[in-house]
N, C-alpha and C positions, 0 to 999 in steps of 0.2 A: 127491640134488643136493648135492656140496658148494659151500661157497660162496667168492669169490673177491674179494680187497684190490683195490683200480683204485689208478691210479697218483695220486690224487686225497687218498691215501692222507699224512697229515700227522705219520708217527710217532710219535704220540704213547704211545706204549707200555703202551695199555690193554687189548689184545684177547691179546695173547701170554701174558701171566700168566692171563686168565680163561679159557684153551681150556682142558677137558677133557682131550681129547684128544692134546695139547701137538701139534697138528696147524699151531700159526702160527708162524712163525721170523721173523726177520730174514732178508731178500734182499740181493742188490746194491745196493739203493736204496730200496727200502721193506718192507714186511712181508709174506709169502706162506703163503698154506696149501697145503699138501699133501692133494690129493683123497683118499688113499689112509688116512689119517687123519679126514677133516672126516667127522663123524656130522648137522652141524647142532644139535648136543648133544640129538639123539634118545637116550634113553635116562640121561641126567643132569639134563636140564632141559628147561622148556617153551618154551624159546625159544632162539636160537643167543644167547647171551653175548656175543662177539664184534660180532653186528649194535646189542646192544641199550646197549652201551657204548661205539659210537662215538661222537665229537663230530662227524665231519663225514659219515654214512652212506654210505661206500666200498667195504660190501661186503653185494654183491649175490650172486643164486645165478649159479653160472658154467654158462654154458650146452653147458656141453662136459662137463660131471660131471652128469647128470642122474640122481635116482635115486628111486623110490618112498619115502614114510616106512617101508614095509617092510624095503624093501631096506638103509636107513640103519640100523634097527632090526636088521637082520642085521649090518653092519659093526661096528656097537654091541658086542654080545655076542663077535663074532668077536675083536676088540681087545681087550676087557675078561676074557671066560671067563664073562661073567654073562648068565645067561639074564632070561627077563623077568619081572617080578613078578607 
């Protein structure tokens, strides 16, 4: 599952520096991840970053990217070249 900004979304520019993954950009109008990117930071850390440093909680899992922690766990190493400890 990756996860996805709502337009609710208040710019504050904490989530884009904390991605891993550098999976959050700036959009048109407020900040977006890119599913092809987002791990949920499986395999960096125990919690998405992103979720746990927002001030106004905007991003939720997008229900159009669904994926097993497995599966995340495979996008992980695929990205990175690092297999798993």
């Amino acid at each position: 599952m990756a996860l996805l900004i709502t337009d609710e979304c208040i710019n504050c520019d904490v989530c884009e520096p904390a991605c891993p993954n550098l999976a959050i950009s700036m959009g048109p109008e407020i900040y977006e991840i890119d599913p092809a990117l987002c791990t949920e930071c499986v395999g960096h850390f125990d919690e998405p970053q992103c979720v746990s440093l927002c001030p106004v909680a905007c991003i939720p899992i997008d229900p159009h990217h669904q994926e097993s922690r497995e599966q995340l766990q495979a996008k992980f190493e695929r990205l990175t070249g690092k297999s798993p400890v």
